[in-house]
GUROVO-539367 format. One record per residue (C-alpha): residue number from 0; x, y, z. Coordinates in Angstrom, 3 decimals, always signed. Last residue first. Layout:
// GUROVO-539367
{pos:NUM xx:X yy:Y zz:Z} $
...
// end
This chain:
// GUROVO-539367
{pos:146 xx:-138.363 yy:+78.822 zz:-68.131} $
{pos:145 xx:-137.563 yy:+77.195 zz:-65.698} $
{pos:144 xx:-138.922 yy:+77.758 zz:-62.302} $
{pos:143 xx:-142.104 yy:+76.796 zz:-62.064} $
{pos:142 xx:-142.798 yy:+78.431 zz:-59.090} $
{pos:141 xx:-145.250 yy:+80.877 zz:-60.550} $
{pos:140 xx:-147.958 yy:+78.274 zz:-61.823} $
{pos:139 xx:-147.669 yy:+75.314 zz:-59.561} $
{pos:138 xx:-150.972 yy:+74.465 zz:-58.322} $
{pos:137 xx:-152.286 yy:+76.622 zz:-61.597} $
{pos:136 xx:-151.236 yy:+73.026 zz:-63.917} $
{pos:135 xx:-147.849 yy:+73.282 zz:-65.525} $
{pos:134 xx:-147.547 yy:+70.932 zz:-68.411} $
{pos:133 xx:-143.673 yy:+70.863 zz:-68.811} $
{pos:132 xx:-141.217 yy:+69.879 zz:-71.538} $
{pos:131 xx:-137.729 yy:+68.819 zz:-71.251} $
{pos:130 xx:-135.464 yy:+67.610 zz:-73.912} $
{pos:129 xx:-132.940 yy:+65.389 zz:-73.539} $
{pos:128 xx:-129.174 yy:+65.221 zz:-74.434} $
{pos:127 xx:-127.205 yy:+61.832 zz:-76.299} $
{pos:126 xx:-126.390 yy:+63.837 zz:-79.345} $
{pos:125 xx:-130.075 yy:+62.910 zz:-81.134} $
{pos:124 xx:-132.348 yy:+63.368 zz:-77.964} $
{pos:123 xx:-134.001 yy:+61.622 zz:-75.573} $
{pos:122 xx:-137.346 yy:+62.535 zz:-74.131} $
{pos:121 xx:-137.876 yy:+63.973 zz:-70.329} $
{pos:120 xx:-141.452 yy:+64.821 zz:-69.853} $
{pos:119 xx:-142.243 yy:+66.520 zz:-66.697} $
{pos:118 xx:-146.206 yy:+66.604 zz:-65.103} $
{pos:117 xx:-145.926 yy:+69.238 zz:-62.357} $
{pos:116 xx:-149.358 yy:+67.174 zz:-60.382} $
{pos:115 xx:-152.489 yy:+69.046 zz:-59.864} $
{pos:114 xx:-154.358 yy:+66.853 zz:-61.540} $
{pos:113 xx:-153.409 yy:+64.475 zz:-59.455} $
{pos:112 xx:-152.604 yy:+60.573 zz:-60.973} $
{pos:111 xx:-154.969 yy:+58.152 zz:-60.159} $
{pos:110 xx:-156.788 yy:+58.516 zz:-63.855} $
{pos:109 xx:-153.807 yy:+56.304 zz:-64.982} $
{pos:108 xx:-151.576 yy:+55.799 zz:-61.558} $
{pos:107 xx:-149.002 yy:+53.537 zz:-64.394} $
{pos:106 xx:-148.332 yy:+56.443 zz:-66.388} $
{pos:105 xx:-146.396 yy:+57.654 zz:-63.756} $
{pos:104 xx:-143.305 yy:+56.123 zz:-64.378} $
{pos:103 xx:-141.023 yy:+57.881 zz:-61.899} $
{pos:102 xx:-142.716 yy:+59.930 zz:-59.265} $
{pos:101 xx:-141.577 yy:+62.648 zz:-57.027} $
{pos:100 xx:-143.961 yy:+63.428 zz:-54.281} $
{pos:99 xx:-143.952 yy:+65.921 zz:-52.070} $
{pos:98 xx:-144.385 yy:+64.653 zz:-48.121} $
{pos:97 xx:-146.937 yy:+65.361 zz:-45.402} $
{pos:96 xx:-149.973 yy:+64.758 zz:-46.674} $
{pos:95 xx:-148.935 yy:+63.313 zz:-49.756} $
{pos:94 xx:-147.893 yy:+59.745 zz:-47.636} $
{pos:93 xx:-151.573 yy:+59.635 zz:-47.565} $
{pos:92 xx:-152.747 yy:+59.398 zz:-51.039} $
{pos:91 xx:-149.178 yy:+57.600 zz:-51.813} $
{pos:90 xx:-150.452 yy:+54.594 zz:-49.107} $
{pos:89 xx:-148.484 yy:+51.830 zz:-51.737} $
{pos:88 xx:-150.664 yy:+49.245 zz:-50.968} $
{pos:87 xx:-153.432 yy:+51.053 zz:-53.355} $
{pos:86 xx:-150.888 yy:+51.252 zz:-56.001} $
{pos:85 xx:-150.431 yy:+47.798 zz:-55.746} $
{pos:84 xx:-154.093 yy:+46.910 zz:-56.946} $
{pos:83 xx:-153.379 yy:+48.558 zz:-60.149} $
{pos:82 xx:-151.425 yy:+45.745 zz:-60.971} $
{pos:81 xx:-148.214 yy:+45.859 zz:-63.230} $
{pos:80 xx:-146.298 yy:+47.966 zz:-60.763} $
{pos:79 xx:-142.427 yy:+47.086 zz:-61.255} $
{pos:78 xx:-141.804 yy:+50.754 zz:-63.087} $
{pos:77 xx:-143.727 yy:+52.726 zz:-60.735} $
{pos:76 xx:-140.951 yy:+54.706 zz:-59.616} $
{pos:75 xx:-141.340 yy:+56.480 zz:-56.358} $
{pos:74 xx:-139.482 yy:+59.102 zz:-54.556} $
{pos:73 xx:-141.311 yy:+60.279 zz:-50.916} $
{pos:72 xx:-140.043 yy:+63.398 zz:-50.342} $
{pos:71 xx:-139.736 yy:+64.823 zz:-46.803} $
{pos:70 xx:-138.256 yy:+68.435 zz:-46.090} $
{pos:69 xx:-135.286 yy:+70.200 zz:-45.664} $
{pos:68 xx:-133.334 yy:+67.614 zz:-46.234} $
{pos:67 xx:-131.079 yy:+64.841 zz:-44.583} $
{pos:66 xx:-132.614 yy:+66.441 zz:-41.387} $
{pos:65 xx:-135.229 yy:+65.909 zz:-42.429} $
{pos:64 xx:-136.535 yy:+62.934 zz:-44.228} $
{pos:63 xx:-135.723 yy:+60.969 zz:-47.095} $
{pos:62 xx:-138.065 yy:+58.555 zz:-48.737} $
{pos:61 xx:-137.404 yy:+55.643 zz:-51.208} $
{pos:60 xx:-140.358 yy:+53.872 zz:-52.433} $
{pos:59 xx:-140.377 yy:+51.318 zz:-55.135} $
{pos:58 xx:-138.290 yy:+48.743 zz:-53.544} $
{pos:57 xx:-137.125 yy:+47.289 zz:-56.557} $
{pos:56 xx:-136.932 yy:+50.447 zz:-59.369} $
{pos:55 xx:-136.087 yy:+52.955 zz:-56.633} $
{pos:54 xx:-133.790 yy:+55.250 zz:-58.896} $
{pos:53 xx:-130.843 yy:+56.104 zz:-57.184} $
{pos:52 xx:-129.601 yy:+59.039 zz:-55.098} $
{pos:51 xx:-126.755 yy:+58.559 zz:-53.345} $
{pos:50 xx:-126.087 yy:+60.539 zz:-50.306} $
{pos:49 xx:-125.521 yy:+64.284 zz:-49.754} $
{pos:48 xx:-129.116 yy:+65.254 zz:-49.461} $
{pos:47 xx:-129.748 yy:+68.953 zz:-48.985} $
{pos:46 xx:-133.058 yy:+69.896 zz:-50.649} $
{pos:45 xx:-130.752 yy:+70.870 zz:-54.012} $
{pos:44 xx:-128.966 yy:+67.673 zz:-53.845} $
{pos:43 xx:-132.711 yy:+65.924 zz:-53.570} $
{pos:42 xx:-133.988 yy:+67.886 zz:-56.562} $
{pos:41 xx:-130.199 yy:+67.421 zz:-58.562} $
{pos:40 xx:-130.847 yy:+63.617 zz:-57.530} $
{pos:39 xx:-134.557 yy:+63.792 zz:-59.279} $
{pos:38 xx:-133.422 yy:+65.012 zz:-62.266} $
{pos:37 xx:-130.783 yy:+62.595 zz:-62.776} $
{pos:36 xx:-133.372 yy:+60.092 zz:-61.950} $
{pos:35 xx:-135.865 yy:+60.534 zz:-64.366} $
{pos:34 xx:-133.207 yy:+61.407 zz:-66.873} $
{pos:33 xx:-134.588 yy:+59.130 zz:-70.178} $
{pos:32 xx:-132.582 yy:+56.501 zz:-69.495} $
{pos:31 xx:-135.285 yy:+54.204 zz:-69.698} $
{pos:30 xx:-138.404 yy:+55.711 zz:-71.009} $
{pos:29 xx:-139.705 yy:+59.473 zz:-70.015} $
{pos:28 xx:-142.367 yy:+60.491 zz:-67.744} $
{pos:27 xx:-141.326 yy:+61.969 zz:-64.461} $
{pos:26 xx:-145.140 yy:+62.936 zz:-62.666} $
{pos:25 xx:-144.154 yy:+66.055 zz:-59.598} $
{pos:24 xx:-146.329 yy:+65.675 zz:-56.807} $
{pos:23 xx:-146.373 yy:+68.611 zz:-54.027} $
{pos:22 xx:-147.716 yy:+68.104 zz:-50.630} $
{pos:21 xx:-145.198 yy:+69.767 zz:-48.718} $
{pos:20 xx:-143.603 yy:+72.639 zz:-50.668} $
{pos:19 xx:-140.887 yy:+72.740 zz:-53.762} $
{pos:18 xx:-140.185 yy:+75.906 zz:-54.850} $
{pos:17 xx:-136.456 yy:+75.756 zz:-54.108} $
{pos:16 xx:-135.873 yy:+72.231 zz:-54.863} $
{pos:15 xx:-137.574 yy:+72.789 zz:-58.106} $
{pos:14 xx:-134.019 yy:+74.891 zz:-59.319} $
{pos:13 xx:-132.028 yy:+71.449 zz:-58.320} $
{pos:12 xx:-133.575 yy:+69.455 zz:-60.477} $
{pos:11 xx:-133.303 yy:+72.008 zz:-63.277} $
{pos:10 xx:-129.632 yy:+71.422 zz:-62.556} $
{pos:9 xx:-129.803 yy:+68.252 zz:-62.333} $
{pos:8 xx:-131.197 yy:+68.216 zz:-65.953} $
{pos:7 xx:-128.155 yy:+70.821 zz:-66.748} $
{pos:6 xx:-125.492 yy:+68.217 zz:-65.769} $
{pos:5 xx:-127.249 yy:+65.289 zz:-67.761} $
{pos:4 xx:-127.562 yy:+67.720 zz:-70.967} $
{pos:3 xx:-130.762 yy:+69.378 zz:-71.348} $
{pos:2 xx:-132.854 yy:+70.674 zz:-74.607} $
{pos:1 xx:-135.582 yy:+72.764 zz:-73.229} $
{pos:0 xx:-139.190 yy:+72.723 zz:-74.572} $
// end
């Protein structure tokens, strides 16, 4: 477990960027305010995105292509989804062929979620940091980068 201020969550943001391959899902768990999306605009920084990064809560799917990075992520946040349903409308099976994945809420795929997903639990702190703790499945064993 890491404890994380907001600068240091982009920072391990920024660290996956440089691992990261097509076809990767990393899970953000963590309630509101938690650093989903902190960590997921030091991932985009570090893929070469110089926009704004927020959290998709209302259209649910915000992707970024080259040549605003060096390669396509789809971000999601599952937030809204109260149906399972939706998540079949939502095509993530098939946007993963060709784009990682970086999820907010994840909870909400249930048994849908790949078991080969970098699961990341971000957890407020007293002090107003986080902490950080990983379950790194094989997929991603030696590109985790933070140790």
């Amino acid at each position: 477990m890491l404890i994380l201020n907001a600068e240091a969550t982009e920072l391990v943001g920024s660290a996956l960027a440089g691992v990261l391959l097509p076809t990767d899902a990393i899970a953000l768990f963590g309630e509101l305010g938690a650093g989903k999306t902190t960590l997921t605009r030091g991932l985009l920084r570090g893929l070469g995105f110089a926009g704004d990064v927020t959290s998709p809560t209302f259209p649910i799917v915000q992707t970024y292509d080259p040549p605003d990075v060096r390669l396509s992520v789809w971000h999601v946040d599952l937030y809204r989804i109260e149906n399972p349903s939706e998540l079949t409308e939502l095509a993530l099976d098939e946007a993963r062929d060709a784009a990682a994945l970086v999820i907010e809420w994840p909870e909400r795929l249930g048994a849908l979620l790949w078991p080969d997903s970098l699961q990341l639990r971000l957890t407020a702190v007293d002090g107003g940091g986080r902490a950080l703790t990983a379950s790194v499945p094989p997929a991603w064993e030696g590109r985790w980068p933070v140790q």
